[in-house]
KOLBABA-248020 format. One record per residue (C-alpha): x, y, z. Coordinates in steps of 0.25 Angstrom, whole numbers, m for minus. Each point is the difference from the previous one (the first is absolute). Example, Ala and Ser with C-alpha at 12.3 -4.5 7.8 and 13.67 -1.06 7.14 Angstrom:
// residues 2
+-------+-------+-------+
!  east ! north !    up !
+-------+-------+-------+
!    49 !   m18 !    31 !
!     6 !    14 !    m2 !
+-------+-------+-------+
// end
This chain:
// residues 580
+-------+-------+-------+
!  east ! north !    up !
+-------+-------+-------+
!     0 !     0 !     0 !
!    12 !    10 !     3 !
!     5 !    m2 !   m13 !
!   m13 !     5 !    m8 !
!     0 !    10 !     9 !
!    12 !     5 !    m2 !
!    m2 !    m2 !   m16 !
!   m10 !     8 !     0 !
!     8 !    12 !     7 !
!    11 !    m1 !   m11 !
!   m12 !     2 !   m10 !
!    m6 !    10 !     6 !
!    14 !     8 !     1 !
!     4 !    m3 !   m13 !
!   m14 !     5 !    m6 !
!     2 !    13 !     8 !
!    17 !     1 !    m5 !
!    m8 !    m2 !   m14 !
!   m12 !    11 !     1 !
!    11 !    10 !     6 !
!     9 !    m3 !   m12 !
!   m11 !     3 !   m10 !
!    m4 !    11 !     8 !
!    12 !     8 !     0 !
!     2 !    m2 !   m13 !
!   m14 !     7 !    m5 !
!     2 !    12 !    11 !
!     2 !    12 !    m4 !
!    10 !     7 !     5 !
!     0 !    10 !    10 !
!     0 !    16 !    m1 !
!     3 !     6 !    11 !
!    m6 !    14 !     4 !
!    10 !     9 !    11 !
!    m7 !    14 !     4 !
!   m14 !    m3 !    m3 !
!   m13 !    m7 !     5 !
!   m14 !    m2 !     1 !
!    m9 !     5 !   m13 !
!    13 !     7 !    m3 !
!     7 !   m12 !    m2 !
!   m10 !    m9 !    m8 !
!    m3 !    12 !    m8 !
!    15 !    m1 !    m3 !
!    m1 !   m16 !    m3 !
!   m11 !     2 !    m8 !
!     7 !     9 !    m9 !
!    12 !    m9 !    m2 !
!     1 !   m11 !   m11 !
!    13 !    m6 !     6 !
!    m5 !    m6 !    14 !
!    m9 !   m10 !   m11 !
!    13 !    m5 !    m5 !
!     3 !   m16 !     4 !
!    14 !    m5 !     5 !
!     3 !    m6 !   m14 !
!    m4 !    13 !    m9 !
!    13 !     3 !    m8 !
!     8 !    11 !     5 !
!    m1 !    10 !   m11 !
!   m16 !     1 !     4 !
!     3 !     1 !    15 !
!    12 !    12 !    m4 !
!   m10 !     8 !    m8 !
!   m12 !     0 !     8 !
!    10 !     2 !    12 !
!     5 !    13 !    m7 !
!   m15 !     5 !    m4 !
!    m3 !    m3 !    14 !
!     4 !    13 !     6 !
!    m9 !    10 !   m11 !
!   m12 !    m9 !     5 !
!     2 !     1 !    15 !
!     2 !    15 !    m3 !
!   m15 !    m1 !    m6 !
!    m5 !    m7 !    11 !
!     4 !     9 !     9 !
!    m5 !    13 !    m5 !
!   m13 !    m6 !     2 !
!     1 !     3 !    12 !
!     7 !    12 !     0 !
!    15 !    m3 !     1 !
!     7 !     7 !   m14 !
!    11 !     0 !     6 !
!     6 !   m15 !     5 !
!    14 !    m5 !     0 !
!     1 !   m16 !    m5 !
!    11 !    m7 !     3 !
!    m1 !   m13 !    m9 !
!     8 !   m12 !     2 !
!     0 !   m13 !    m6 !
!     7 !   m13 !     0 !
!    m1 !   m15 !    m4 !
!     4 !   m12 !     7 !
!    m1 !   m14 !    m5 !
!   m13 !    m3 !     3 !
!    m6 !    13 !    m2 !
!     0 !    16 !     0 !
!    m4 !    11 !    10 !
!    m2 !    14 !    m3 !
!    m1 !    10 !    12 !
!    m5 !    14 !    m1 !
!     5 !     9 !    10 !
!   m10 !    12 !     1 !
!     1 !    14 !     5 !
!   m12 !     8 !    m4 !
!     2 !    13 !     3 !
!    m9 !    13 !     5 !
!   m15 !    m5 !    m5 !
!    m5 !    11 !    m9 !
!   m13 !     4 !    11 !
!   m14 !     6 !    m7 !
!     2 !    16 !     2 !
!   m14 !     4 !    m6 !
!   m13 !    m8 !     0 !
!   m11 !     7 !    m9 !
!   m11 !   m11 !     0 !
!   m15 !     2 !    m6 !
!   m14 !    m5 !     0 !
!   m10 !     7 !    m8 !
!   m15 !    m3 !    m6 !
!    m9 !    m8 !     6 !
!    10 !   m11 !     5 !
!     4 !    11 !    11 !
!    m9 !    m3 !     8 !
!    m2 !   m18 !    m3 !
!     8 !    m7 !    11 !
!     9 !    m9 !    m9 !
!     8 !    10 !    m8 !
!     0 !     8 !    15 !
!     3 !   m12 !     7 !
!    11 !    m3 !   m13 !
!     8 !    14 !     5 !
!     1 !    m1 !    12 !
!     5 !   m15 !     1 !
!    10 !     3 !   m12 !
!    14 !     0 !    10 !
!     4 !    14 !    m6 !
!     4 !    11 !     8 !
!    10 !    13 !     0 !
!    12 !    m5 !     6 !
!    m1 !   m15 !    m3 !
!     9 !    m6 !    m9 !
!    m5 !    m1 !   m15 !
!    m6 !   m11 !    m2 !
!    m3 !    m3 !   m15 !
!    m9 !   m13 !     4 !
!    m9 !     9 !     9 !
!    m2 !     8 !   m13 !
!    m2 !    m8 !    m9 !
!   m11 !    m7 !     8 !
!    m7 !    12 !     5 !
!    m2 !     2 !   m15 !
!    m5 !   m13 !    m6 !
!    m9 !     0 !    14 !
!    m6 !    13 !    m4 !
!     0 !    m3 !   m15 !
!    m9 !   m15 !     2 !
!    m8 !     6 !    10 !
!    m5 !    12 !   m10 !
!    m2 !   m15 !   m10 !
!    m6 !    m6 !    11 !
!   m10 !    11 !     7 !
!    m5 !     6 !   m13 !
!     9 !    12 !    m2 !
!     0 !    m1 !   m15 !
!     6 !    13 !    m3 !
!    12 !     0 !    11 !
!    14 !     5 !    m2 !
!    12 !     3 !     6 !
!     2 !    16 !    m2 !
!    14 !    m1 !     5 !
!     9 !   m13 !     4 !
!    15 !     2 !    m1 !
!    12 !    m2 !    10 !
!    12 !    10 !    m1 !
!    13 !    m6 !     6 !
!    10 !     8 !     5 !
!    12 !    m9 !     4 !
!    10 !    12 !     3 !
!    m9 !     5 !    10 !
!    m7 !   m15 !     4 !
!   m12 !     6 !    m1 !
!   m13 !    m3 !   m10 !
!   m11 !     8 !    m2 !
!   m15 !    m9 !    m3 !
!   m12 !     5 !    m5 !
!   m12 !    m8 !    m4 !
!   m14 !     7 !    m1 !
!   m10 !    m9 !    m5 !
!   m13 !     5 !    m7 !
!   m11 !   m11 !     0 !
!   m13 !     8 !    m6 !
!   m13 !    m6 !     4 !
!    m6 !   m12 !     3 !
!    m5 !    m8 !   m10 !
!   m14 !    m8 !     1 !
!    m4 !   m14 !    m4 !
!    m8 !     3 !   m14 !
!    m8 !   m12 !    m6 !
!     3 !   m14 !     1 !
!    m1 !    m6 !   m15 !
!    m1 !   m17 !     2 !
!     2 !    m9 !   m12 !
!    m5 !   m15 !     4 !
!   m10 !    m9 !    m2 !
!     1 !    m9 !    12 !
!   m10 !     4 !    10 !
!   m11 !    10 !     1 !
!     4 !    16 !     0 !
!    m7 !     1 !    14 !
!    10 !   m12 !     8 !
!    14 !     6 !    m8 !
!    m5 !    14 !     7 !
!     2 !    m6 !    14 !
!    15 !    m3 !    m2 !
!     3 !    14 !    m1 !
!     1 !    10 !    12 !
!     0 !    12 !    m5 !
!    m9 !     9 !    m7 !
!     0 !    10 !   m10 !
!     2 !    13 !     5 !
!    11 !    m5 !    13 !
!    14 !     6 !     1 !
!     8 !   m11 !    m8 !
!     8 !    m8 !     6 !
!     7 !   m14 !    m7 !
!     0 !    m8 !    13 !
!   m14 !    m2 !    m4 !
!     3 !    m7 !   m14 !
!    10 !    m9 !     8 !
!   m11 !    m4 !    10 !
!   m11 !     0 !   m14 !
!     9 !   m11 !    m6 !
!     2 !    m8 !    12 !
!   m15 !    m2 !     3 !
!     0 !    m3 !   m16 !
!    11 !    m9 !     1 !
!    m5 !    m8 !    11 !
!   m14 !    m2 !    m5 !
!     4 !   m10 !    m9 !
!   m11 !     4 !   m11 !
!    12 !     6 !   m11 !
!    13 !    m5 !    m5 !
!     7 !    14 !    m4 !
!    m3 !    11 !     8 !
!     6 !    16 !    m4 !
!    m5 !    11 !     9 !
!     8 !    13 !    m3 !
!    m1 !    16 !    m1 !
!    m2 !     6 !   m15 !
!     5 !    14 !    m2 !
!    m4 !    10 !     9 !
!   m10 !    10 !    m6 !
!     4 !    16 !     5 !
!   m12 !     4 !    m5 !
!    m9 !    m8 !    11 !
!    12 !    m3 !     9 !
!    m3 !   m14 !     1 !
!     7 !   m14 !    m3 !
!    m9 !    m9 !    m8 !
!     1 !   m14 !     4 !
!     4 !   m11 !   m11 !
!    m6 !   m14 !     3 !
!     2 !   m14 !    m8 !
!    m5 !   m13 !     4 !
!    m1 !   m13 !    m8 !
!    m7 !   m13 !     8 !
!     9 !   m12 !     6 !
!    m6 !   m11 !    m4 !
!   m12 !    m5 !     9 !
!     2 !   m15 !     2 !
!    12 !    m4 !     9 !
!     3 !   m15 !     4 !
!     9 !    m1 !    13 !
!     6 !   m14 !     4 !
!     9 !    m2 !    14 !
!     8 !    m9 !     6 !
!     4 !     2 !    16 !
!     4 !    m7 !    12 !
!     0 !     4 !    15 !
!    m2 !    m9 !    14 !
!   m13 !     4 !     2 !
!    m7 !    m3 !   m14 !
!    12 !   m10 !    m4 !
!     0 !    m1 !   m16 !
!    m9 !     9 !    m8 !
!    m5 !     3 !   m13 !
!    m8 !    14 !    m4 !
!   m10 !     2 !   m13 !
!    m6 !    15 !    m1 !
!    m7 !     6 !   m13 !
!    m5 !    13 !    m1 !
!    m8 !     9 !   m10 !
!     6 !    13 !     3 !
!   m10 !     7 !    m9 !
!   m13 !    m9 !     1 !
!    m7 !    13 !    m9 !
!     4 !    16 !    m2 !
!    m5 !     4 !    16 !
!    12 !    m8 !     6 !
!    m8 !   m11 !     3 !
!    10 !   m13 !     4 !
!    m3 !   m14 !     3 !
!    11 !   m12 !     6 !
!     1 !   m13 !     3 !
!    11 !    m4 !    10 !
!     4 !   m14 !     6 !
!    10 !    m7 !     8 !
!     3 !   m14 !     5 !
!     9 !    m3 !    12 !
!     0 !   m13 !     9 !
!    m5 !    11 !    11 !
!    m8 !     9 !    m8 !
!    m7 !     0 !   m12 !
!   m12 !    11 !    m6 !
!    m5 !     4 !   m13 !
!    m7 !    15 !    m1 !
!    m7 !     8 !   m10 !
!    m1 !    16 !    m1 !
!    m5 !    10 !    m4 !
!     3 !    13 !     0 !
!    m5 !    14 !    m4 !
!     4 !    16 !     2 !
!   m10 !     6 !     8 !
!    m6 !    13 !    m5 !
!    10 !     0 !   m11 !
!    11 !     3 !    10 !
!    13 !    m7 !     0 !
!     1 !    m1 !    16 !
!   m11 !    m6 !     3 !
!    m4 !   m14 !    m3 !
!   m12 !   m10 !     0 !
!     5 !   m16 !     2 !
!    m9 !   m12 !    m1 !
!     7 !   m12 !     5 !
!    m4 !   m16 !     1 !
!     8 !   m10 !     3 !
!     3 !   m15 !     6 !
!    12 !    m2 !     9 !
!     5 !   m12 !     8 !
!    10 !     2 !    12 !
!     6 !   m13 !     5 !
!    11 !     5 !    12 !
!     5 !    m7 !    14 !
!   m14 !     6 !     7 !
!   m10 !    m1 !   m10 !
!    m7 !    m4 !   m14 !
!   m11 !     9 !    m6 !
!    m5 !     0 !   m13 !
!    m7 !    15 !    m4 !
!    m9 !     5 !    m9 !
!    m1 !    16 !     0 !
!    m7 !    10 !    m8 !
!     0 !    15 !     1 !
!     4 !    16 !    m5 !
!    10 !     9 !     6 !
!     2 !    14 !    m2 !
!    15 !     6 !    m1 !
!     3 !    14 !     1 !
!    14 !     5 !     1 !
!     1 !    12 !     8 !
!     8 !    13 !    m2 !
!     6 !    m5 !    12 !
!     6 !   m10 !    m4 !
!    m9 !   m10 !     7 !
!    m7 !   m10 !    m9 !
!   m15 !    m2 !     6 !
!    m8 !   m14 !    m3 !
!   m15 !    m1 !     5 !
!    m2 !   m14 !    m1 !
!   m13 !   m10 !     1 !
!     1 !   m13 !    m3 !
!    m9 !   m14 !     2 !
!     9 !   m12 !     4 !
!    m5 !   m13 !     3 !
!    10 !   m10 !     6 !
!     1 !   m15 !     4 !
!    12 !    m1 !     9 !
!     8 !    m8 !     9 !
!     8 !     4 !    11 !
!     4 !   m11 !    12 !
!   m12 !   m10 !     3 !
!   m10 !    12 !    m6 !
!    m6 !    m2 !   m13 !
!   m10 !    11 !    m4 !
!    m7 !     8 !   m11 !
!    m1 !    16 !     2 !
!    m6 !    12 !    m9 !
!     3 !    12 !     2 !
!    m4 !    14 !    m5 !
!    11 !    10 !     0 !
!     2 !    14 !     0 !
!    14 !     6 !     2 !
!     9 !    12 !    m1 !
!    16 !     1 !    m3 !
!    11 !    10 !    m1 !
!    12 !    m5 !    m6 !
!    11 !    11 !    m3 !
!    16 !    m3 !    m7 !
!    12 !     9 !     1 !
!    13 !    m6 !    m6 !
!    12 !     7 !    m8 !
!     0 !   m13 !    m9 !
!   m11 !    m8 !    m2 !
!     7 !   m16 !    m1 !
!    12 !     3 !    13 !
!    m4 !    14 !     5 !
!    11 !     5 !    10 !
!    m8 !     9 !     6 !
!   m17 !    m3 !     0 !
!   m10 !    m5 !     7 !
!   m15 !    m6 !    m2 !
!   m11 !     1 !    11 !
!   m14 !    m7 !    m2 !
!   m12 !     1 !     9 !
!   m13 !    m7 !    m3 !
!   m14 !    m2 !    10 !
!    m9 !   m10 !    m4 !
!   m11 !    m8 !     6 !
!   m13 !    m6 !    m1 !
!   m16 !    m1 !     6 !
!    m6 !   m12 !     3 !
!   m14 !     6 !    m3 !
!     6 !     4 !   m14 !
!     2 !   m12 !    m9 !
!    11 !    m6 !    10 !
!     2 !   m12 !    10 !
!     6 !     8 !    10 !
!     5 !    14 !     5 !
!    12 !     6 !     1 !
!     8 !    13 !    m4 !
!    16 !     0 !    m3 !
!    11 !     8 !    m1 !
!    14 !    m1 !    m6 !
!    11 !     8 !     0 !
!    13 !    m3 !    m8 !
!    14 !    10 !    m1 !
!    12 !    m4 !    m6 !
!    13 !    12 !     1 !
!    14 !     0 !    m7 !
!    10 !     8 !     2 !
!    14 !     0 !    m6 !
!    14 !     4 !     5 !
!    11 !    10 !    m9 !
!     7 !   m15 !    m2 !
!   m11 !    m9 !    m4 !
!    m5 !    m4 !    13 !
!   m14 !    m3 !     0 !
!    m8 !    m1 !    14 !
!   m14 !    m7 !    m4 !
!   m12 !     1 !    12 !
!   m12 !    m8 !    m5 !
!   m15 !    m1 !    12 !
!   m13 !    m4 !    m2 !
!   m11 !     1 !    11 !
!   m16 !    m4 !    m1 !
!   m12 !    m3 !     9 !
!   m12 !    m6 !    m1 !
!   m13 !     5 !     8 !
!    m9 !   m14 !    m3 !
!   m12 !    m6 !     5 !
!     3 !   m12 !     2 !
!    16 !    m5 !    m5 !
!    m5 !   m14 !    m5 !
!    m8 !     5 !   m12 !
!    11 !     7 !    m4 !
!     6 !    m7 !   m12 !
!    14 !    m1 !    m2 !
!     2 !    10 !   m10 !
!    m3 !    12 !     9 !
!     6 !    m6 !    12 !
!    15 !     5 !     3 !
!    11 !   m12 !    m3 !
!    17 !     4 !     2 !
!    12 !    m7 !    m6 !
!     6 !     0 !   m15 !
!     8 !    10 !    m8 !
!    m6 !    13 !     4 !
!    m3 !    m4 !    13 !
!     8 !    m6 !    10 !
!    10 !    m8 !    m7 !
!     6 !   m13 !     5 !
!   m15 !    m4 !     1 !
!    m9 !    m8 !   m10 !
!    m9 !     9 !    m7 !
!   m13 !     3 !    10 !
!     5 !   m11 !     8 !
!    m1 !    10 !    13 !
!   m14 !     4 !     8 !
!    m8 !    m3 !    13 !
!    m1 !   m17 !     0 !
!   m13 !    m6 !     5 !
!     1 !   m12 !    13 !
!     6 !    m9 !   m10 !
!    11 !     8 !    m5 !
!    m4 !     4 !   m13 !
!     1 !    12 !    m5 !
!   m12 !     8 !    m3 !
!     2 !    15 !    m4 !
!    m1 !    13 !    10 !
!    m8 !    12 !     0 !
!    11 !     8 !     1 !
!    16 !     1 !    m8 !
!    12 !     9 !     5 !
!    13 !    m5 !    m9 !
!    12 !     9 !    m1 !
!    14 !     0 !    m8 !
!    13 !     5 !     0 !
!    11 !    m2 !   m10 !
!    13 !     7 !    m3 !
!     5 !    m3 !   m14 !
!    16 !     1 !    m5 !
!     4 !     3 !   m14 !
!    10 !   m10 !    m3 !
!     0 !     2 !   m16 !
!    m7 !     6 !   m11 !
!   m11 !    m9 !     0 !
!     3 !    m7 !    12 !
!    m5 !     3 !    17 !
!     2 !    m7 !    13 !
!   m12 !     2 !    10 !
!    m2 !    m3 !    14 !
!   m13 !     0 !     8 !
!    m9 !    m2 !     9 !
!   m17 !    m3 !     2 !
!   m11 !     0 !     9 !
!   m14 !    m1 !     3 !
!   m12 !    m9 !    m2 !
!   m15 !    m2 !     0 !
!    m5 !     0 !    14 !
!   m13 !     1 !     6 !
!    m3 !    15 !     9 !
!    12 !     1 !     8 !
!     5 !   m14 !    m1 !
!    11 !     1 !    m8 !
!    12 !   m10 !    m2 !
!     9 !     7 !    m8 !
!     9 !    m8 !    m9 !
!    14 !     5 !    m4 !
!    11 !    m3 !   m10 !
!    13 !     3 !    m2 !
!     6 !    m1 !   m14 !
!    10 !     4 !   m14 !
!    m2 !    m2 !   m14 !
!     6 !     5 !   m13 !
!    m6 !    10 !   m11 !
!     1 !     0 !   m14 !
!    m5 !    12 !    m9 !
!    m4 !    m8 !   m11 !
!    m7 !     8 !   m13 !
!   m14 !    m4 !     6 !
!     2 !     3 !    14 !
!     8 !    m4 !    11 !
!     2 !   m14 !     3 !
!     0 !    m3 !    15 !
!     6 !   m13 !     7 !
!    m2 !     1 !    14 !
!     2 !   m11 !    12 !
!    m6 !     2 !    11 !
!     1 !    m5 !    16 !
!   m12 !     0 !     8 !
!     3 !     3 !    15 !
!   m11 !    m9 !     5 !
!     6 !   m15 !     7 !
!   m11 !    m7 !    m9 !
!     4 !     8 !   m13 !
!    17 !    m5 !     1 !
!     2 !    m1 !   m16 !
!     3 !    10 !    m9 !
!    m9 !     3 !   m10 !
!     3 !     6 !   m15 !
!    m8 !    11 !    m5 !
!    m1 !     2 !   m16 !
!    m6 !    13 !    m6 !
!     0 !     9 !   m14 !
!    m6 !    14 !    m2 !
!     2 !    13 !     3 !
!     2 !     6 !    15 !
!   m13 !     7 !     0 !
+-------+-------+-------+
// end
């Protein structure tokens, strides 16, 4: 056994000899900077062509880029505001490689003497081109700083593009350099003329009815322009999913009206769309997906799907469809019916459901569905074996923040629903329910992510035992408390077997390590269960797995350690899909 051992050492060392030799060959060489830092210095790097140059480059290259170096660090530094620098240059070879070391003195900084700065026109008194000004970093006595300049005037010159200011210019914008006196005099008066407006909207498609296209745009005719709006205009277009080119864009401004007509071509995606998927995770092991969709069942944005999926754990098929209420693009009418089947380590239930739900998405970025639903269920769970019908009203508010949509480094996602039901109103028994869900990431300068995952619900019920599984609270799987079975946790009746709570409080920690591109370490832990009242027996797990960003989400493999003396094994954890 020693011997392998020590095989394997020699290997490794001999693979690390190797990745340093090819390494060191490919480097580029160094350039060393004396006399200068900070945005300074990589203003100075970025200028130079030399400090790209490998090892192995031939030595004429390296000798005349060395001696161009010195008139390129010189133009890097009157950015700044030094005309006056002293470059020592040095450069030599050895047998592996060359160096070159650049030993900089830059003299008295030229500092800004006069600063004759303007806004007039409308724009004097808009809070950007005001806010642009006084954030610019220029001010008498300060060093020049060309940058700064430069910026103020493309800041100014986009928002005049941006804001509607169509006749704009600058009546004055020049820099005089005075060297010999280390001192420059700056003026820049800018002119921005009036405001333009939003003129008419001319729309060339032949997708959907001229009422529902008006409710993507935002603005108006008439309103102060402002091209956010197209942006936000082809976003609701894009993600609509009715058109397969979309171009939004101002025409030329008309002086005589001062407004901005609006240019709008659409051409229709096309309606049918097929969907087939494959997956795995613990809790539903192997799974296969079918979904097609009319995504414009007729010109008034009507749309009607059929999805289906089949696992060992769980399998449904649905039917929807969909329409825009009142011609409006937020708010929409759902009719749903569908048979699900739910085998898990608690309970079977076999489910047929029919019923509408209304979405609105608020200007508040919460996402409101009113729901109402007839569900009639034959389930299983312990030594219970029932049928149940119930007529169900419900409310949820779901809301999504996240910097990128598949691995968000900073977001979040919150979900709040109510429902319940009345025995004297076409149900079995009565009970009202409440959910809350929350899920928040936030990220560190290096990659770091911390990940905190709770949900809570209770149940007020008449009697717990015509409850049916399906709205009864089960713990355990992969978004729950891990190193469990999926729903394998609850309130057990005299004989051990679990039966389901009125109640679920889970929680989850997790701290995530980049270790590559595409590649992350996490560490975590997780709590909670269902529990009856007050009665709860928290489960908790300890655990790591490995993450890989692959193009349709990340992959995670997670092994988890219940801290329980009747959960001793580890359990392995599989899922895919984004972290929202």
């Amino acid at each position: 056994m020693s011997t392998r051992i020590t095989d394997v050492r020699l290997a490794w060392r001999a693979a690390a000899a190797t990745a340093a030799l090819v390494l060191a060959r490919t480097a580029a060489a160094e350039v060393e900077l004396l006399g200068v830092d900070g945005p300074l210095a990589e203003n100075v790097l970025a200028h130079l062509e030399l400090d790209e140059e490998a090892c192995d480059a031939p030595r004429l290259r390296v000798e005349q880029l060395h001696g161009r170096a010195p008139a390129r660090i010189r133009d890097a530094l009157q950015a700044f505001g030094y005309y006056e620098p002293t470059i020592d240059p040095v450069l030599s070879f050895a047998d592996d490689c060359w160096h070159a070391r650049f030993t900089i003195d830059r003299g008295e900084p030229v500092r800004i003497r006069s600063l004759a700065m303007s806004l007039t026109g409308e724009a004097e008194h808009d809070a950007p081109f005001t806010d642009a000004l006084a954030q610019a970093g220029l001010a008498v006595g300060d060093p020049l700083d060309h940058g700064a300049y430069d910026r103020l005037k493309r800041r100014l010159t986009d928002l005049a593009r941006e804001r509607g200011y169509a006749e704009a210019q600058f009546t004055a914008n020049r820099i005089d350099v005075y060297p010999d006196e280390h001192a420059a005099d700056i003026a820049l008066m800018f002119e921005s003329g009036p405001r333009f407006a939003f003129g008419p909207t001319e729309i060339m498609q032949d997708v959907l009815t001229e009422e529902l296209i008006a409710s993507y745009f935002t603005f108006e005719e008439g309103q102060p322009y402002d091209a956010s709006q197209l942006v936000d205009v082809y976003a609701s277009l894009a993600d609509s999913g009715f058109f397969r080119t979309i171009d939004v864009h101002p025409l030329p401004p008309d002086p005589a009206t001062r407004t901005i007509p609006i240019g709008v071509t659409l051409t229709g995606a096309p309606r049918l769309t097929r969907s087939y998927g494959i997956g795995y995770s613990t809790d539903t092991r192997l799974r296969l997906r079918y979904g097609r969709t009319n995504r414009r069942f007729n010109e008034h944005g009507h749309q009607f799907g059929i999805n289906a999926q089949l696992s060992p754990v769980i399998s449904e098929v649905r039917a929807n469809y969909r329409l825009p209420i009142n011609s409006s693009r937020s708010e929409w009418l759902n009719f749903d019916v569908g048979l699900e089947s739910e085998d898990t380590e608690s309970a079977q239930s076999n489910i047929f459901e029919i019923g509408a739900r209304r979405v609105r998405d608020r200007t508040s970025e919460w996402t409101r569905t009113q729901m109402l639903a007839l569900r009639i269920e034959d389930f299983e769970v312990a030594d219970q074996k029932s049928r149940a019908r119930l007529f169900m009203p419900g409310v949820s508010w779901t809301r999504i923040r996240a910097d990128n949509a598949i691995r968000p480094n900073v977001g979040s996602r919150l979900t709040f629903e109510v429902r319940g039901a009345l025995d004297a109103v076409l149900s079995d028994t009565t009970f009202a329910q409440a959910i809350a869900q929350g899920k928040w990431i936030w990220s560190t300068s290096r990659g770091q992510r911390f990940i905190v995952r709770g949900q809570a619900g209770a149940t007020a019920e008449r009697e717990f035992q015509e409850l049916p599984a399906s709205v009864r609270f089960f713990a355990g799987g992969d978004n729950s408390v891990r190193g469990y079975a999926f729903e394998e946790l609850g309130p057990v009746d005299a004989e051990g077997k679990v039966i389901g709570g009125s109640s679920l409080a889970t929680g989850s920690f997790e701290f995530e390590q980049p270790l590559h591109a595409r590649w992350s370490l996490a560490f975590f832990t997780d709590s909670g269960n269902a529990f009856e009242r007050s009665e709860m027996d928290a489960k908790t797990s300890v655990g790591m797995g490995g993450r890989w960003q692959s193009p349709l989400g990340p992959i995670r493999i997670d092994l988890a350690l219940p801290l329980e003396q009747d959960h001793d094994s580890w359990r392995v954890h599989i899922t895919l899909g984004p972290d929202l």
